[in-house]
N, C-alpha and C positions, 0 to 999 in steps of 0.2 A: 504494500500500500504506500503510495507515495503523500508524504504528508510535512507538514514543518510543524513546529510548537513555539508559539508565541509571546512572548510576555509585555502585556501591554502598560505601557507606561502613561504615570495617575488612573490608576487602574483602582490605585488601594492606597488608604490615608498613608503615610510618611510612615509610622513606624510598624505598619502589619506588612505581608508579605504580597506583592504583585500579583495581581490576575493570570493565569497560566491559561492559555485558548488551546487548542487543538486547529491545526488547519488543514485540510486537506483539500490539493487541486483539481481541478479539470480543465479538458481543454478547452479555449476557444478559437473559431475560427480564426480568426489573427496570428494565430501561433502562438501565440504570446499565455500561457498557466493564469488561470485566474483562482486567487488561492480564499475558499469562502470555510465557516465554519463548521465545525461537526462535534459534537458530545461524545462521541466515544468511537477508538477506532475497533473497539473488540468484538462490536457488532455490525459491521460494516460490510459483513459475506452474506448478513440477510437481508440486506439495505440495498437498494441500488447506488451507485460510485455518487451519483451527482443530489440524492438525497440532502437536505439541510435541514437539522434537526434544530438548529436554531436562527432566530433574524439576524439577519446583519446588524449593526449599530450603526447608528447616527453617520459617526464619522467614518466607520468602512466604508458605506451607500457612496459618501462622497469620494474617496480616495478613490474607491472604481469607476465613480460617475468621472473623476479626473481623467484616471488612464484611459477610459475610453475616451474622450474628448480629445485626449491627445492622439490616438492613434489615429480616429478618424482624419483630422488636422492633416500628422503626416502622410496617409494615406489621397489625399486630394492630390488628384492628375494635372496636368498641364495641358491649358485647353489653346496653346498658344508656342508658338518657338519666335527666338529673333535669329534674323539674319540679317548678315552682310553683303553689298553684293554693291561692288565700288565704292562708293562713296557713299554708300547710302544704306540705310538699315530701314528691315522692314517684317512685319509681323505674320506670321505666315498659321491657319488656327488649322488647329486638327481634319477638320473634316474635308481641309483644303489638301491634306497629304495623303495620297497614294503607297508610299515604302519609304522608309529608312537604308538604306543601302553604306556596306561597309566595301572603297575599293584602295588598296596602300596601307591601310591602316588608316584613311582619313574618312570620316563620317560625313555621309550626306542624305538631301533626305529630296525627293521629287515629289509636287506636285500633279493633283489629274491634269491638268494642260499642260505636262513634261517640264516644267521647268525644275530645274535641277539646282540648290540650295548648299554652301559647306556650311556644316556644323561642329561645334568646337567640341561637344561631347560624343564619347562613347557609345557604339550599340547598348552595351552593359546598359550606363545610365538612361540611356535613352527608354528603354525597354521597362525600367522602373519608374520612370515620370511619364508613361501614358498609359492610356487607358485597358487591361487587356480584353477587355468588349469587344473594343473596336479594330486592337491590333495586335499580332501574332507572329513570335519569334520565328521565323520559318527554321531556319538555320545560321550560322555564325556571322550571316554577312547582310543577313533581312530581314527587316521589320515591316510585315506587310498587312495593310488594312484592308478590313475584310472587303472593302468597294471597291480594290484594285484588282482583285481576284475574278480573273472572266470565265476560265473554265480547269478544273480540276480531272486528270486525266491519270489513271494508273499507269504507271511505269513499271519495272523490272525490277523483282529482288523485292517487294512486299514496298517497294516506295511511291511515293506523289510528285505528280507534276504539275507546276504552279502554270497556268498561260495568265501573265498579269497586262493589265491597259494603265499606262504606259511602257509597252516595254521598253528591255533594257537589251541589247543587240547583243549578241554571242553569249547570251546566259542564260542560263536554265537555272529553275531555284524549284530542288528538288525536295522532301520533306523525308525523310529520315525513317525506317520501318519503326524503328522505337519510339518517334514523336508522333506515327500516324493516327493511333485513336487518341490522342490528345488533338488535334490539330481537326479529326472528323468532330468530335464533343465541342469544340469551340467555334466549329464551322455551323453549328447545329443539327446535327443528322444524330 
């Protein structure tokens, strides 16, 4: 049983002994343990895991109302990129981009009317500041939205072939037999 034990401070007047909690986690979607209380772990096999035998307090309610606050926070996409492009900078929003494309090690990102954007950050980063609704690591070198996808075509050896609008001339962006029922689940089928 995975569990921490607590001791909450001003829990107990100055000269008695601190309140001892029992805590035991579970998971939440976020990844992130969320740790709520429990009265005893010795009966915890007739219990279901995520059981709470008592309320939360005042001030837990808030501390988790914090951290979810916060994750939600970081968890907000970028519905916007800036670019450069001579002397001039200019804001280019999500729904305006078709793929992310990695060529040299330099990141770029096209638009559906083909116009082609350098960007200062990494697929990596890129890939965590958008939205994955809408967009999909194809492979190491693509980040492709789902509107740029015209037809999905089986290929050879259990893999996908992307035909994207706008393409990109001598490239095939293939999907991976390991990433294929990820990529059908996010495709919707």
């Amino acid at each position: 049983m995975n569990g921490i034990r607590a001791i909450l401070p001003g829990s107990a007047p100055q000269n008695a002994a601190p309140e001892v909690r029992n805590y035991n986690y579970v998971r939440h979607g976020s990844g992130f343990p969320v740790f709520l209380p429990v009265q005893s772990f010795f009966f915890a096999k007739h219990k279901p895991r995520t059981m709470l035998t008592e309320q939360l307090l005042p001030e837990e309610l808030t501390a988790v109302r914090q951290m979810l606050h916060e994750l939600i926070k970081k968890n907000a996409y970028k519905e916007r990129f800036v670019v450069k492009r001579g002397q001039t900078i200019q804001s280019i929003h999500v729904t305006d981009i078709a793929y992310f494309f990695s060529r040299n090690k330099i990141s770029y990102l096209k638009t559906h009317e083909g116009k082609e954007y350098l960007l200062s950050q990494t697929l990596g980063e890129i890939e965590k500041s958008v939205s994955p609704e809408y967009f999909y690591r194809a492979s190491r070198s693509f980040i492709i939205s789902y509107r740029a996808i015209q037809l999905v075509s089986v290929w050879w050896n259990g893999k996908l072939k992307l035909h994207i609008r706008p393409e990109i001339p001598a490239t095939e962006i293939l999907i991976s037999r390991e990433r294929v029922a990820g990529f059908k689940i996010w495709l919707g089928e």
